[in-house]
C-alpha positions, 0 to 999 in steps of 0.5 A, spaced: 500 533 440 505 528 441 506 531 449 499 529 449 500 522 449 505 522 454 501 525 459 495 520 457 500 514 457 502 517 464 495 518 467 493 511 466 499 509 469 496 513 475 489 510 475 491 502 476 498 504 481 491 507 485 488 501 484 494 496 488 495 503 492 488 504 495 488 495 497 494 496 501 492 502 505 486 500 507 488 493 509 490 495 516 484 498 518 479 494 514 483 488 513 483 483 506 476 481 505 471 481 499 469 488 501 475 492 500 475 490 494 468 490 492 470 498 494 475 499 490 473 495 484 466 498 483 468 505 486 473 505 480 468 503 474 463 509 476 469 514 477 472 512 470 464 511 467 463 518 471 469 522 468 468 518 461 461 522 461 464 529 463 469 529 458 464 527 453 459 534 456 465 538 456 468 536 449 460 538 448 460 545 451 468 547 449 468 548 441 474 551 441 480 546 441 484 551 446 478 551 451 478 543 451 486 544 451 486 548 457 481 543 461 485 537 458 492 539 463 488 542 468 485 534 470 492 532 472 493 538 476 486 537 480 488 529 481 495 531 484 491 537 489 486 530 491 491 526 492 494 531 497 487 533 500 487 525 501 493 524 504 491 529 509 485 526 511 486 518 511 490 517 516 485 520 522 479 518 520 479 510 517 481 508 524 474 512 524 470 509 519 473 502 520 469 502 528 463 505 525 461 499 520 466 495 515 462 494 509 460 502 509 466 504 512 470 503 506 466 505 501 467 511 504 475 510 505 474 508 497 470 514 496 476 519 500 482 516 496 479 514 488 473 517 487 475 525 485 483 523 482 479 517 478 474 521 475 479 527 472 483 523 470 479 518 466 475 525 463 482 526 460 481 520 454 475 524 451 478 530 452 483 529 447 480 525 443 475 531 441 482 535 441 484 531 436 478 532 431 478 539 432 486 540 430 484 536 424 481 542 421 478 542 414 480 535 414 476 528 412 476 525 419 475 517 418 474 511 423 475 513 430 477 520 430 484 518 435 479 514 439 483 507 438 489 509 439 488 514 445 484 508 449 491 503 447 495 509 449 492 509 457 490 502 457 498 500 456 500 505 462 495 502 466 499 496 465 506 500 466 502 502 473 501 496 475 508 494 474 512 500 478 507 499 484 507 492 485 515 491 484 517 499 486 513 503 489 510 497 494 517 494 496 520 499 497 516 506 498 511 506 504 503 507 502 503 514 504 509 516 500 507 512 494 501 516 493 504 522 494 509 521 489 504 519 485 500 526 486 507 529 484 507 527 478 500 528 476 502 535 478 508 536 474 506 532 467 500 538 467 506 543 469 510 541 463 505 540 458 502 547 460 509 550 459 509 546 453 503 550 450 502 554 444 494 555 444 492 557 451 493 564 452 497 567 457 492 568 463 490 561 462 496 558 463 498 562 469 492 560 472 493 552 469 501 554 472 497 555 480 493 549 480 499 545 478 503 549 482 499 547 489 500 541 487 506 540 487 507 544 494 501 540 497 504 532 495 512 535 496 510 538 503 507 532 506 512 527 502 517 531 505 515 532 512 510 525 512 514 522 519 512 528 522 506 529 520 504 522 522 508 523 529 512 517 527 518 522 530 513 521 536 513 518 543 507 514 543 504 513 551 501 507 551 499 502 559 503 507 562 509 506 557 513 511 552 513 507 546 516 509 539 517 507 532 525 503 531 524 501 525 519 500 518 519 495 513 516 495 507 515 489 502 511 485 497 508 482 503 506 487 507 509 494 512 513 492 517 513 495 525 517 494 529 516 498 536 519 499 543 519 502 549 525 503 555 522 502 561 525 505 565 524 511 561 517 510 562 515 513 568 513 507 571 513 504 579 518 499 577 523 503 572 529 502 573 529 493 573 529 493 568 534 490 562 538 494 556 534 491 551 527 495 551 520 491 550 518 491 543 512 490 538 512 486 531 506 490 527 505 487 520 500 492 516 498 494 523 495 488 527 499 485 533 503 479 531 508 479 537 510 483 543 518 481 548 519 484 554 527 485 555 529 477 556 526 476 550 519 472 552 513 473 547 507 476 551 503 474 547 497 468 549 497 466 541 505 464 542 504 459 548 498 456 545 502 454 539 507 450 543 502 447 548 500 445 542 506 442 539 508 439 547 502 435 546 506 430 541 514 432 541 519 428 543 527 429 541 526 426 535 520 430 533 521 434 526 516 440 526 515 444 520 512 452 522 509 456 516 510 463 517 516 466 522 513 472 525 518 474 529 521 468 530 519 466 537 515 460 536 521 457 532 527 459 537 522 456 542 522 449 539 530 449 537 531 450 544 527 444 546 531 440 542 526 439 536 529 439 529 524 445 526 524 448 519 521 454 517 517 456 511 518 465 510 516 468 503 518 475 505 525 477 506 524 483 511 520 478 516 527 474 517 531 482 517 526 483 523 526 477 527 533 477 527 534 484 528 530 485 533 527 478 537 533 474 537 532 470 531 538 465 529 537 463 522 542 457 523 538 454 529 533 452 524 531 450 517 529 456 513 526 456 507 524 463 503 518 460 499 511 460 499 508 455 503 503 452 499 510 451 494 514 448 500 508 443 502 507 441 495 514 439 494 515 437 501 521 433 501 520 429 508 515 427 513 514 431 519 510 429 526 507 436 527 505 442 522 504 449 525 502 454 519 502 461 522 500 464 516 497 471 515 495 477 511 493 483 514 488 480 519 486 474 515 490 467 512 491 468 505 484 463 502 488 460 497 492 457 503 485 455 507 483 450 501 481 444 502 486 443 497 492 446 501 491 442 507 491 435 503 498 436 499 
């Protein structure tokens, strides 16, 4: 029964890693709002309450521990083949169901990536407490029958779940792959314990062995072939020019895109004038934050707005402080009119990109890699002008829109 635990450790990991997972896929489609997660937060109890109660019915219609056994490591197999199907279809149809309506948009999306994954694995922790009562046999059972310790075991690698998405999975891995990855390792657990068995008969392996076995394809087929899948190795024609993906980010703060287009191979009227450096788009979790041409100037109204904004009181002399870099244009911008700006960034990559990509020279400037709420606290001078050019997905942070935040 030992390997049992482990899966059971194992699947629990899975179900809060597809909790934090599920919020960062649907943000560029549906953004940071209280229905996102009013989504995933009610979709995920009636998933758990739903395969709690169909572990029950099942431990109740199987009387022989085999048969509960065989159920019990078909579950992983199942989520993992879910989990794929899932991978499949969002990317095409979220786009859909955020312009039909928000609110019935993403439970929908809620439903696509949670709702079966969840149910199977949550279905698991009665099926092996019941397993455990069986193997007892002619044996006094007492107290829980297992139940608290089957409980304690997924509930700590819920925890372990969390810790691996937030500080592996969601720094480093992009949402798609981490999902996969995820469905991967269902499939595999149901494959090993599966071989592992002694009580399941022959045919009932071979049969637990394909379910697994199909996972393992699906997830580690779309894993491997996700950029082509998802045509980021694909032009993209877009107001007559051929634009391509240059480079991703991904961080604790979100995915990061940088997009470009050479005119000249545009197939546009005026190819050919253009300078070597092509025109480039900064994408943070899918929203526009900034677009270049080949000299570097923004396109972007919102960056125009800002500095007439600042114009409107600087001087030589002005100090300025930019919460938020972006691309690094506002900043750069008012370096060169001889302000003395500091900047306030709390994710590395934003700093990697603009300076890669947009022309951003971090010693023209203060930088300081922190929160802004931190930074305002602490603040260590006075400035004449305040930008805060603060976003998360298509939305500021609430806590940075406070009342508390804006009279630090």
């Amino acid at each position: 029964m030992k390997i049992y635990i482990v899966v059971i450790f194992i699947t629990g990991a899975a179900t809060l890693a597809l909790e934090l997972l599920a919020s960062r896929i649907m943000t560029p489609y549906f953004g940071v709002s209280l229905y996102i997660w009013t989504g995933i937060l009610s979709l995920t109890l009636i998933s758990l309450a739903l395969g709690y109660f169909l572990g029950g019915k099942l431990s109740h219609r199987f009387n022989k521990a085999t048969s509960l056994e065989l159920t019990f490591l078909s579950m992983p197999a199942v989520s993992a083949l879910s989990l794929g199907v899932a991978c499949l279809v969002y990317p095409w149809t979220f786009f859909q169901l955020a312009r039909i309506n928000l609110v019935t948009g993403s439970f929908i999306a809620c439903i696509i990536l949670l709702f079966l994954p969840l149910v199977t694995i949550s279905a698991m922790n009665p099926l092996l407490i019941a397993m455990r009562t069986l193997y007892r046999e002619g044996q006094l059972t007492r107290g829980d029958s297992g139940s608290g310790m089957v409980f304690f075991i997924s509930t700590a690698g819920s925890v372990i779940g969390v810790w691996i998405t937030a500080f592996i999975f969601i720094p480093n891995i992009t949402n798609f792959k981490s999902v996969l990855i995820l469905g991967l390792t269902l499939a595999t657990i149901s494959m090993i314990a599966g071989l592992r068995s002694g009580n399941i008969g022959t045919r009932e392996k071979r049969n637990l062995l394909l379910v697994s076995l199909a996972g393992l394809v699906l997830c580690g087929g779309l894993l491997g072939f996700s950029g082509t899948y998802l045509s980021k190795n694909k032009a993209i024609a877009y107001n007559n020019f051929i634009w391509q993906i240059e480079q991703e980010y991904t961080s604790l703060f979100g995915n990061t895109k940088i997009l470009s287009i050479d005119r000249r191979q545009s197939g546009n009227p005026t190819a050919g004038v253009w300078p070597e450096m092509p025109m480039r788009m900064y994408f943070q979790d899918g929203i526009l934050q900034n677009l270049v041409d080949g000299n570097g100037t923004s396109q972007d109204v919102y960056t125009y707005a800002m500095m007439a904004l600042s114009n409107t009181s600087s001087s030589a002399n002005t100090s300025m402080l930019v919460l938020g870099l972006a691309a690094g244009i506002v900043p750069m911008k008012l370096a060169a009119s001889g302000i003395d700006v500091d900047v306030v960034e709390i994710n590395p990559v934003a700093v990697v990109a603009a300076r890669d990509y947009f022309g951003f020279d971090p010693a023209q400037v203060n930088l300081f890699r922190m929160d802004a709420r931190s930074y305002v606290k602490q603040c260590p001078r006075p400035y004449h002008i305040i930008i805060v050019d603060l976003f998360q997905g298509d939305g500021i942070p609430d806590y940075l829109m406070s009342r508390i935040f804006f009279m630090i």
